[in-house]
BALO-305008 format. One record per residue (C-alpha): residue in three letters; x, y, z. Coordinates in steps of 0.05 Angstrom, whole numbers. Layout:
<pts>
PT     r        X        Y        Z
PT   Ala        X        Y        Z
...
</pts>
This chain:
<pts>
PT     r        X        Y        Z
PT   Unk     1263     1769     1319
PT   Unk     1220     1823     1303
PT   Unk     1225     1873     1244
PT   Unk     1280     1918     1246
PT   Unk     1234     1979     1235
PT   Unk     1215     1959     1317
PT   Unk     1250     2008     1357
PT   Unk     1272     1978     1428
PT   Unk     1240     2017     1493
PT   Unk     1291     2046     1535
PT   Unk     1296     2018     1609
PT   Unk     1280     2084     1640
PT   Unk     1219     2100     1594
PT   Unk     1250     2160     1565
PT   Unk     1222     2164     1485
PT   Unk     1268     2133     1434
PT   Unk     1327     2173     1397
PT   Unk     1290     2171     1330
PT   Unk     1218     2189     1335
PT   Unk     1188     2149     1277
PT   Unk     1199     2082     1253
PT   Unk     1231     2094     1191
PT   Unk     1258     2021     1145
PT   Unk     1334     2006     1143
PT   Unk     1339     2049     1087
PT   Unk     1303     2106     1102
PT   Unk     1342     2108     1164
PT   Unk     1409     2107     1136
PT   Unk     1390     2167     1087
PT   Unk     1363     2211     1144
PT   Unk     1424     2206     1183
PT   Unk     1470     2273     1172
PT   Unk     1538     2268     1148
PT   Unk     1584     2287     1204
PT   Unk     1638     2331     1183
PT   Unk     1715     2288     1196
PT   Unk     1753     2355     1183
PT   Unk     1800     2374     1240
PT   Unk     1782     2442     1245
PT   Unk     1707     2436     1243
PT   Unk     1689     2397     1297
PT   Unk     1617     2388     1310
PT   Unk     1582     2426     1359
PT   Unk     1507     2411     1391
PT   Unk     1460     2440     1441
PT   Unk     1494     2470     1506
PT   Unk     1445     2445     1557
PT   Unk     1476     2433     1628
PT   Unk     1490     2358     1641
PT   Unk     1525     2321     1706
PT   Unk     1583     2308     1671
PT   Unk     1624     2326     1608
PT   Unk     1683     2277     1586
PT   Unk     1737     2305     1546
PT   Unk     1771     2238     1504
PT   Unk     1840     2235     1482
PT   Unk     1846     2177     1430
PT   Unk     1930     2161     1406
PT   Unk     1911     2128     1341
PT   Unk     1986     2124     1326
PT   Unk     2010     2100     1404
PT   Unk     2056     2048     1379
PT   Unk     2096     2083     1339
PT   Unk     2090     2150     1384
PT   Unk     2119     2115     1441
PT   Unk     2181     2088     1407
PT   Unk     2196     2165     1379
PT   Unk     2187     2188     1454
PT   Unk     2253     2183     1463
PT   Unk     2297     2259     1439
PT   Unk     2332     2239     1376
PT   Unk     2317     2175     1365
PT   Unk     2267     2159     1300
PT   Unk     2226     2095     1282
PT   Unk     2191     2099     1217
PT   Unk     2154     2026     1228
PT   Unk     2137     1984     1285
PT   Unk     2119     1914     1268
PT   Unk     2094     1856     1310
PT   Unk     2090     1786     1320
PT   Unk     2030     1758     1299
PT   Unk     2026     1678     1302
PT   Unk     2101     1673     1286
PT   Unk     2094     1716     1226
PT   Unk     2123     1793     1241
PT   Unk     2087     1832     1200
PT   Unk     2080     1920     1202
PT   Unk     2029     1944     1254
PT   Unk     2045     2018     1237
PT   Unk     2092     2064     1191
PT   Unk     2096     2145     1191
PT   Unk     2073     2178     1124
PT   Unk     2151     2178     1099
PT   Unk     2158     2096     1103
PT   Unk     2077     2100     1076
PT   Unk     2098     2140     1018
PT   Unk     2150     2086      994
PT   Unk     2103     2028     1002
PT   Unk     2103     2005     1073
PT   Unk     2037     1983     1095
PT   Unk     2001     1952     1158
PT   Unk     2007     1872     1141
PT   Unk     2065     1862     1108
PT   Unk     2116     1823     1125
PT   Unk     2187     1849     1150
PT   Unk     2220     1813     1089
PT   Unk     2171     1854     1039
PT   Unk     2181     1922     1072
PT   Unk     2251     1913     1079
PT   Unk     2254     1899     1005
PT   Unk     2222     1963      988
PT   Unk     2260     2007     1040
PT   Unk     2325     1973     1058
PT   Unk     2347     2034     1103
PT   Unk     2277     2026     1142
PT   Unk     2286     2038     1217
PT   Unk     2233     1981     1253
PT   Unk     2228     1979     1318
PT   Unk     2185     1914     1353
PT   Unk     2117     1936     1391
PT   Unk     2130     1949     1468
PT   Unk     2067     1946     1494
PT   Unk     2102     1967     1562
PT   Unk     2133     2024     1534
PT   Unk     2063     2046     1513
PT   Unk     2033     2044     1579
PT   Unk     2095     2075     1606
PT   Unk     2084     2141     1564
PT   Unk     2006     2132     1572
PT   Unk     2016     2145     1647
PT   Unk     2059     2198     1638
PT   Unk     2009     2235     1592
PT   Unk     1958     2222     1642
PT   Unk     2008     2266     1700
PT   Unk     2012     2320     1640
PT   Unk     1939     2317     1630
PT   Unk     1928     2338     1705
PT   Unk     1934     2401     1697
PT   Unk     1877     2411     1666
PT   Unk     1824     2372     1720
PT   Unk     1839     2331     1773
PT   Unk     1791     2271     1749
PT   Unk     1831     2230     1684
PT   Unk     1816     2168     1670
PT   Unk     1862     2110     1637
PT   Unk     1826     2066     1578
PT   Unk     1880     2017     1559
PT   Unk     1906     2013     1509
PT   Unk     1903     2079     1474
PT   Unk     1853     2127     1514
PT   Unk     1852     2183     1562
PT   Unk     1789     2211     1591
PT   Unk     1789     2278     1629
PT   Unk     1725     2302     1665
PT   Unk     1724     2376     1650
PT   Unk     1657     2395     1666
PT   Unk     1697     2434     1729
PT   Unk     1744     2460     1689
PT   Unk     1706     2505     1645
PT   Unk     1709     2566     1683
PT   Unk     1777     2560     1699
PT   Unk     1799     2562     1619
PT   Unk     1736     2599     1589
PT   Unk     1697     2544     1551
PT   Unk     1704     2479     1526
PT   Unk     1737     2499     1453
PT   Unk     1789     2540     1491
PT   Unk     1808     2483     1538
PT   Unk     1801     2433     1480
PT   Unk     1852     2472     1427
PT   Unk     1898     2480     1497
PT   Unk     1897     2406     1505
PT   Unk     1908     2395     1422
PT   Unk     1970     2448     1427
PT   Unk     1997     2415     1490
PT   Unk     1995     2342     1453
PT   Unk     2015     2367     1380
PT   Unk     2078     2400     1424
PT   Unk     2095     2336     1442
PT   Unk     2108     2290     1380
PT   Unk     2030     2263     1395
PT   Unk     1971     2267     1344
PT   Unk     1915     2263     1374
PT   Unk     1840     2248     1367
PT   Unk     1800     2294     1405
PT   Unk     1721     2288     1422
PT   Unk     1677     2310     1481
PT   Unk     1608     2285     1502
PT   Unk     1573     2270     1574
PT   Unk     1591     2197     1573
PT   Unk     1654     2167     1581
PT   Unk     1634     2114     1524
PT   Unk     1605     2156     1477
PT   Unk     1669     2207     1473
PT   Unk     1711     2143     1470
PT   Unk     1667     2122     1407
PT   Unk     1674     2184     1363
PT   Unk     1754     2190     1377
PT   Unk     1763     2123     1357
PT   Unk     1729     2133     1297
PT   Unk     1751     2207     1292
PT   Unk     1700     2252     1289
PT   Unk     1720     2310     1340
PT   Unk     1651     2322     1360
PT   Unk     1632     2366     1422
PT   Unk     1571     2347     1438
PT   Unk     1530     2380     1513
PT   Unk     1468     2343     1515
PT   Unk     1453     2269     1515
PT   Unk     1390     2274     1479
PT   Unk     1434     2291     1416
PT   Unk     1487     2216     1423
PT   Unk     1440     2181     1401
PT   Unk     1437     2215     1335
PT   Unk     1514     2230     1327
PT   Unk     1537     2155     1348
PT   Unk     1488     2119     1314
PT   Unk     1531     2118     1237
PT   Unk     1597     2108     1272
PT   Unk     1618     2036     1249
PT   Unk     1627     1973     1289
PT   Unk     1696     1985     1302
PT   Unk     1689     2040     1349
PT   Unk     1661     1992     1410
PT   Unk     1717     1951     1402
PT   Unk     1680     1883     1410
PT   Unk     1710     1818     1392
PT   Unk     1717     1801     1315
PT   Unk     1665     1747     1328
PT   Unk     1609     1789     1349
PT   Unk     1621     1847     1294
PT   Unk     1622     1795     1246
PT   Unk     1551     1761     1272
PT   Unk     1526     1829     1276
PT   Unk     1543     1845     1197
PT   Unk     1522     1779     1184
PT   Unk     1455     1795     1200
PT   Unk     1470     1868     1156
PT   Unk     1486     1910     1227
PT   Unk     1552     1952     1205
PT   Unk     1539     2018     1253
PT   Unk     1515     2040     1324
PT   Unk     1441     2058     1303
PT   Unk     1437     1990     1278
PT   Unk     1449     1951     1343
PT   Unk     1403     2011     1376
PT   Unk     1344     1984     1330
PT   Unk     1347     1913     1356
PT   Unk     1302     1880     1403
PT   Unk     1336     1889     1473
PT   Unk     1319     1819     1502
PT   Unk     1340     1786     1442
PT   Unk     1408     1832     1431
PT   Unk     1424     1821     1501
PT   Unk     1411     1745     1498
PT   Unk     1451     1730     1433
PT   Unk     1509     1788     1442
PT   Unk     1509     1787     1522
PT   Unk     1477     1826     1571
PT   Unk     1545     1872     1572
PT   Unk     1543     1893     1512
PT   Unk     1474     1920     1521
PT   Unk     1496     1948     1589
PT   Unk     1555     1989     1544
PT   Unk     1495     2026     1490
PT   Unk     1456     2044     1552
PT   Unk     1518     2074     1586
PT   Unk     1536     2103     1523
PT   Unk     1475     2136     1512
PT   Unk     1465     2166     1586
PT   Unk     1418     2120     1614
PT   Unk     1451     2084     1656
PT   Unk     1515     2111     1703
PT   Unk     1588     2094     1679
PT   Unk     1627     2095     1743
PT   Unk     1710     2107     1729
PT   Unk     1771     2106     1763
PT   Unk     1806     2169     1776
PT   Unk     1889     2163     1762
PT   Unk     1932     2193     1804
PT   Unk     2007     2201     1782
PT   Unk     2060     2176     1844
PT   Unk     2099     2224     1885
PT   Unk     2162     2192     1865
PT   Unk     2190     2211     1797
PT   Unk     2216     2137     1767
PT   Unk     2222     2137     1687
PT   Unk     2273     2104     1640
PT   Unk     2315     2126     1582
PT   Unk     2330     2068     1535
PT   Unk     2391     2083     1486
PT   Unk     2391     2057     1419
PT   Unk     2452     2016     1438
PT   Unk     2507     2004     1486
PT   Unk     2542     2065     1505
PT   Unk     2611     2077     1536
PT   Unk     2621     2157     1517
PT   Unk     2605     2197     1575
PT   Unk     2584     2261     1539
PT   Unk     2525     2222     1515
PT   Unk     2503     2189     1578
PT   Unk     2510     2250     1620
PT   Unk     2458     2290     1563
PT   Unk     2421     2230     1572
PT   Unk     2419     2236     1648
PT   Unk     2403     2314     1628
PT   Unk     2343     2293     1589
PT   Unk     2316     2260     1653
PT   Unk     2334     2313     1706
PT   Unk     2290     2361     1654
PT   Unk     2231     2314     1658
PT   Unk     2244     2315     1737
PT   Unk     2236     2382     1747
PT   Unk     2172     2383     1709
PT   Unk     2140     2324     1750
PT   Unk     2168     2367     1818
PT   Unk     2141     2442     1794
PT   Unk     2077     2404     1772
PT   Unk     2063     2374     1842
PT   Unk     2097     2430     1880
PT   Unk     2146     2387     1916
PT   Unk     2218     2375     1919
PT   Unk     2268     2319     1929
PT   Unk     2329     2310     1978
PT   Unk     2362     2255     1940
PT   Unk     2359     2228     1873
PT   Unk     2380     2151     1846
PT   Unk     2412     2132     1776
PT   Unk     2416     2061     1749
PT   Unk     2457     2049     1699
PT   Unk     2447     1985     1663
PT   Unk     2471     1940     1633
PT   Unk     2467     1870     1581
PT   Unk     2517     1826     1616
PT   Unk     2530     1855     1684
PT   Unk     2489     1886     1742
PT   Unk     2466     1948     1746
PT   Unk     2514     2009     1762
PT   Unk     2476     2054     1815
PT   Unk     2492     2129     1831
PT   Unk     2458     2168     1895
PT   Unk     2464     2238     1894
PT   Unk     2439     2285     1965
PT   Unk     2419     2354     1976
PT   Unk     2435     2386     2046
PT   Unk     2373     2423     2023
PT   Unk     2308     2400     1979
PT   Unk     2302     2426     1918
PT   Unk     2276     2422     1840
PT   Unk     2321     2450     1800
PT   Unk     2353     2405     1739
PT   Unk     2421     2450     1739
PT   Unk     2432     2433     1810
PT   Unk     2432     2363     1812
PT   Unk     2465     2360     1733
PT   Unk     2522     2401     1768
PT   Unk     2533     2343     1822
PT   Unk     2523     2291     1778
PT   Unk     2572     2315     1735
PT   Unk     2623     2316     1793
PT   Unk     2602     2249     1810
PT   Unk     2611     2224     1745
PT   Unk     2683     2240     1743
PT   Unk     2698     2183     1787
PT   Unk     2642     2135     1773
PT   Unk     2680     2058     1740
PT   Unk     2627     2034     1695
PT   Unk     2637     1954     1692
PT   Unk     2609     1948     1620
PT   Unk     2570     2000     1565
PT   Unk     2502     2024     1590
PT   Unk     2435     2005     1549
PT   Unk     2401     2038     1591
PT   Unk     2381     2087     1649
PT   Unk     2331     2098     1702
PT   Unk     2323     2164     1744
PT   Unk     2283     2150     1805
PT   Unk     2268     2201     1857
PT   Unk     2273     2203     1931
PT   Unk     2213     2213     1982
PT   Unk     2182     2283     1969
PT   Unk     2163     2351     2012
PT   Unk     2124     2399     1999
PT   Unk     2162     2466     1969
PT   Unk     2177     2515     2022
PT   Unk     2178     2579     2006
PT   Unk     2232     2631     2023
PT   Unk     2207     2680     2060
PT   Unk     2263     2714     2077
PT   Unk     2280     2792     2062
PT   Unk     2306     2814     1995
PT   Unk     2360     2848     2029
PT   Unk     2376     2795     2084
PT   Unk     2442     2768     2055
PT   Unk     2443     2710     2115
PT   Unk     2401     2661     2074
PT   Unk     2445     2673     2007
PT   Unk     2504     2657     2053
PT   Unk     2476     2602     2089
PT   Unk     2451     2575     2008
PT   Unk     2523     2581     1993
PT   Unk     2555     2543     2045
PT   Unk     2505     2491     2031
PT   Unk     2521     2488     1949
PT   Unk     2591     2485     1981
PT   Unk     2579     2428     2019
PT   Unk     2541     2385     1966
PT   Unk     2597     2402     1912
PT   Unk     2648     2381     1968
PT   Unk     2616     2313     1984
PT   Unk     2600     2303     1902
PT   Unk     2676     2304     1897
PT   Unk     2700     2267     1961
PT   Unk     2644     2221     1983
PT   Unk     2592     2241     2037
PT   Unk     2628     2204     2084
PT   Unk     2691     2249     2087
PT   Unk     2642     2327     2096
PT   Unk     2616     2315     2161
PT   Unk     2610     2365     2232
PT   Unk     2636     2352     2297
PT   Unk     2591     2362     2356
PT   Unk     2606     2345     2441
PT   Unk     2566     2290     2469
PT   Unk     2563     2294     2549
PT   Unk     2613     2236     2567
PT   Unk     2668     2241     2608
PT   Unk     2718     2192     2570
PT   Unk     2752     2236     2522
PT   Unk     2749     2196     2458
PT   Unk     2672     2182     2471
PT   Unk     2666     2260     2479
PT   Unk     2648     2281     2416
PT   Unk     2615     2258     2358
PT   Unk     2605     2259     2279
PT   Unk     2541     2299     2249
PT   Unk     2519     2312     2189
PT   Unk     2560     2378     2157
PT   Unk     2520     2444     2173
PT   Unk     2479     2424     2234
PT   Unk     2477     2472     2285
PT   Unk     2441     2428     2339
PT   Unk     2486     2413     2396
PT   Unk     2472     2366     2443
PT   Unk     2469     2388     2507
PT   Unk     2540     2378     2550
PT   Unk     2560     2397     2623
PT   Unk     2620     2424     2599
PT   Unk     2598     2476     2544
PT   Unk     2563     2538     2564
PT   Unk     2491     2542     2554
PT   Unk     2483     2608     2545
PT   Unk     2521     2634     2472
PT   Unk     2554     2702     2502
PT   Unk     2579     2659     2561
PT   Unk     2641     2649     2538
PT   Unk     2651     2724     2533
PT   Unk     2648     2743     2603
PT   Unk     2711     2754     2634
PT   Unk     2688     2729     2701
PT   Unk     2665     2668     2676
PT   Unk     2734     2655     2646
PT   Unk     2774     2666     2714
PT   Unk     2718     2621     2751
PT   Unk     2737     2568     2697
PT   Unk     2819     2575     2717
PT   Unk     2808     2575     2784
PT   Unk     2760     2513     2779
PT   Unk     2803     2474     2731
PT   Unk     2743     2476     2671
PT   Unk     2740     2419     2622
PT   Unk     2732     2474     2572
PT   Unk     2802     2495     2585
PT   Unk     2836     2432     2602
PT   Unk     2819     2389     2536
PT   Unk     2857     2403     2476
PT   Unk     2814     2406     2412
PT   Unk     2865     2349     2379
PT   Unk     2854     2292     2405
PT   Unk     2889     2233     2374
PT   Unk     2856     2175     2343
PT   Unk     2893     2125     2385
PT   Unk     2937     2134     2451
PT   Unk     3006     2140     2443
PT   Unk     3058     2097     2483
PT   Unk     3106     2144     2524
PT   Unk     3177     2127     2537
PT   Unk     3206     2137     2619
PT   Unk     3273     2157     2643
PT   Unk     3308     2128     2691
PT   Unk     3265     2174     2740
PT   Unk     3197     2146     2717
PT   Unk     3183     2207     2687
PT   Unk     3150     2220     2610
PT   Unk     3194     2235     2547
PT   Unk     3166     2262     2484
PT   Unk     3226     2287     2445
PT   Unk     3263     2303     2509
PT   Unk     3233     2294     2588
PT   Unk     3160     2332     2599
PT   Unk     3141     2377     2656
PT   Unk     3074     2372     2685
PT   Unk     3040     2435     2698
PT   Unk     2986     2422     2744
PT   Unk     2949     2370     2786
PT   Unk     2928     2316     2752
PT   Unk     2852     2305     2727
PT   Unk     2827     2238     2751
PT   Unk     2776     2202     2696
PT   Unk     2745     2137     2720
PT   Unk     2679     2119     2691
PT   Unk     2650     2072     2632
PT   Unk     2650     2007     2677
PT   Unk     2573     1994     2662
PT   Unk     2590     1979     2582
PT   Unk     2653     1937     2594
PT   Unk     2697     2002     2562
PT   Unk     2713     2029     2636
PT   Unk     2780     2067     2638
PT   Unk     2813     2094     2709
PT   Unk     2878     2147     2692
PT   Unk     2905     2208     2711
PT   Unk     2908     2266     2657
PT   Unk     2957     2317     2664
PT   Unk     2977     2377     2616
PT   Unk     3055     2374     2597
PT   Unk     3102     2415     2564
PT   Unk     3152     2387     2527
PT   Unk     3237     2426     2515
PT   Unk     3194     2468     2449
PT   Unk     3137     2494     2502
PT   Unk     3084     2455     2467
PT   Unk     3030     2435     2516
PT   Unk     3007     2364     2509
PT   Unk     2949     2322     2534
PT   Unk     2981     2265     2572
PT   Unk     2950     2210     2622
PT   Unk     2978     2156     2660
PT   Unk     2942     2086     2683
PT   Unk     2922     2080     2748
PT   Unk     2942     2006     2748
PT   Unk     2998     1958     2765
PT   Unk     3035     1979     2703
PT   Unk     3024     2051     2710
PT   Unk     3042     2062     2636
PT   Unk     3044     2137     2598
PT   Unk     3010     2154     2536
PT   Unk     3004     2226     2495
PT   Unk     2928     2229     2477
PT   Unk     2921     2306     2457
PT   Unk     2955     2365     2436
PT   Unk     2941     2436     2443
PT   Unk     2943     2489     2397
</pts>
């Protein structure tokens, strides 16, 4: 292997990052110290590149993500590592009484025996990784997911939407800091070398390749995240940072460390193209709330069920949609899960909407056994129409009301039991009309309903409809579910409490022999001794038997 004062060509003959061959030593003295101070990020030249990747590095994820959850705390999360649990992680309280990475549970537990653990979820962590990536939309509509801890937003198109890149970056900081997170934040045109200086946390903002090759060259090994066997041939041979491995023979780094590892300082440096995957969050809202343990009190589960209806409306008013229907599961350890639908008549977005239904729901909801935990998942989305209506049109606040009216009314009695009635053009009379959904005005069309809506309203239209015998007038608007069995006198005549007297001709139905339903009768309109006029029919068979099937009001 050549010296190491031999500086490698690049592949696309641009000149090397240092411009003199300088000894190990030399080298590691000219290198400037780069400030590690939060609020003193580094800034270099402003020269216009492609691209410009903004890098979100969670140092403390795993402990973050169990502390996601509104009023629940974790002050360590350990793990299991070969069948020893030892801590992964503590907050600076549980630090400040001893508790560090690598010790055992028994040994923490013996210096804090009131320490809250929690085990890793590395689930959990992906979980609220995604959901930061929907939050971190907003800002550009190209983010990136680097398991297990990164986020990468492209924000070169973003810049003149929120001024320049220290305005969007302290936005981003704000928005993350708001949310329990503590973040690493560092920005340069490659995806690899932003990565590199958040992991190692130097908030650089860096616009101009030439200069990552002097700012990534003293971050340490650690940063690339390459196997422990590599960084520990590479400090074998005394390589501990970046501009170490830069100073190495390419052929014989790529032939001892891999070809892909080579590939990685090229991409890193801007010399070769670092293609990435752009996330996009789902339509349909679906996220969990986990309770610290089983729960029967419904107070708690329904601000539980709250919490998720909040984080619902966000993901809606983010995507500008809305939601018809809404599902809750309710789980639990040793039976199935418990699941609760709620409907709109109407999309919509709002939290205190569907709280308010779900509250009426939950007045009646038999839980088999004490939840652990619940899952709010959302139904297929629309886009959010808006009202365009007048400000002094008070139709649409009426026709709003009737509709809150409705949900509220089938929140309390089952959607089954709020439903319309509409005609359906059949001549039987029970097959004449028909269940719809509550509120629809669409009516099928029928030979024996006006078309036109002021038809009714004409008096000559009315006597045309006596003198013709109309439908309209001759069917009785209660019609009972089932046929009633009339008794006869000794005349053969119908008796509903006391003999009936028909009124006119009779109405002759016989249809429905095509479906294997086909009646044949005789209706006729009665009055019984009280002068109530009834809906009666008679068989046109060998039996010739009465029945009361209506009754007018």
């Amino acid at each position: 292997m050549p010296p190491p004062d031999k500086l490698p060509v690049p592949r696309d003959g641009q000149t090397p990052p240092v411009a003199q061959p300088v000894t190990q030593q030399s080298f590691a003295l000219a290198l400037p110290e780069l400030p590690r101070r939060k609020d003193s990020p580094v800034y270099a030249s402003r020269s216009r590149t492609t691209q410009l990747w903004l890098c979100i590095h969670f140092p403390s994820l795993p402990l973050e993500a169990m502390n996601a959850r509104d009023g629940v705390v974790t002050e360590a999360v350990f793990e299991n590592q070969q069948g020893n649990r030892r801590i992964l992680m503590a907050d600076a309280g549980a630090e400040k009484l001893g508790i560090a990475p690598g010790q055992s549970i028994n040994a923490a537990l013996a210096l804090a025996p009131s320490l809250k653990l929690e085990e890793r979820n590395a689930e959990k962590e992906s979980r609220v990784l995604e959901r930061m990536a929907g939050w971190a939309e907003r800002f550009t509509s190209i983010v990136s997911i680097e398991p297990p801890d990164l986020l990468l937003l492209e924000i070169r198109g973003s810049l003149q939407l929120f001024g320049d890149v220290q305005a969007l970056r302290q936005q981003v900081e704000d928005g993350l800091v708001s949310q329990g997170f503590r973040p690493s934040i560092a920005v340069a045109p490659t995806v690899l070398g932003s990565a590199w200086l958040a992991r190692a946390g130097v908030e650089a903002c860096i616009f101009d390749r030439r200069n990552l090759a002097g700012t990534l060259s003293p971050l340490p090994l650690h940063c690339l995240e390459w196997p422990g066997s590599v960084r520990e041939s590479l400090r074998g041979m005394g390589i501990y940072c970046i501009g170490d491995c830069l100073r190495l023979p390419r052929q014989g780094f790529a032939r001892r460390f891999g070809a892909a590892r080579l590939l990685q300082l090229d991409r890193a440096l801007g010399r070769l193209p670092d293609p990435r995957k752009s996330y996009r969050a789902p339509q349909r809202f679906c996220e969990e709330w986990e309770l610290s343990e089983e729960q029967s009190d419904s107070e708690l589960l329904l601000q539980a069920c709250g919490q998720l209806l909040s984080r619902l409306e966000r993901f809606l008013t983010i995507r500008q949609i809305e939601v018809r229907h809404v599902q809750f599961s309710f789980y639990h350890l040793q039976s199935a899960a418990t699941h609760l639908t709620l409907g709109c008549r109407q999309a919509g977005r709002k939290s205190e909407q569907w709280f308010e239904l779900l509250a009426i729901r939950f007045e009646r909801l038999l839980l088999p056994a004490p939840v652990i935990a619940i899952r709010l998942r959302s139904g297929a989305a629309q886009a959010l129409q808006a009202d365009e209506a007048s400000l002094f049109d008070t139709r649409q606040r009426e026709r709003a009301s009737i509709d809150h009216l409705k949900e509220r009314l089938s929140a309390r009695i089952g959607d089954d039991c709020v439903h319309g009635v509409t005609t359906v053009a059949e001549h039987r009379p029970h097959y004449a009309w028909s269940t719809v959904e509550a509120g629809d005005r669409r009516l099928p069309p029928c030979a024996a309903v006006p078309t036109h809506p002021q038809a009714c309203h004409s008096p000559l239209l009315l006597a045309d409809m006596r003198r013709t015998n109309s439908l309209l007038l001759r069917r009785p608007l209660w019609i009972l579910p089932e046929p009633l069995p009339l008794t006869t006198n000794s005349a053969g005549n119908p008796e509903y409490h006391g003999p009936l007297k028909l009124v006119d001709d009779p109405e002759r139905i016989e249809t429905g022999w095509w479906d294997g339903k086909g009646i044949a009768r005789d209706y006729y309109v009665a009055t019984n001794a009280q002068g109530v006029h009834l809906w009666i029919y008679r068989n046109r068979n060998r039996q010739a038997t009465w029945h009361l099937h209506g009754i007018f009001g």
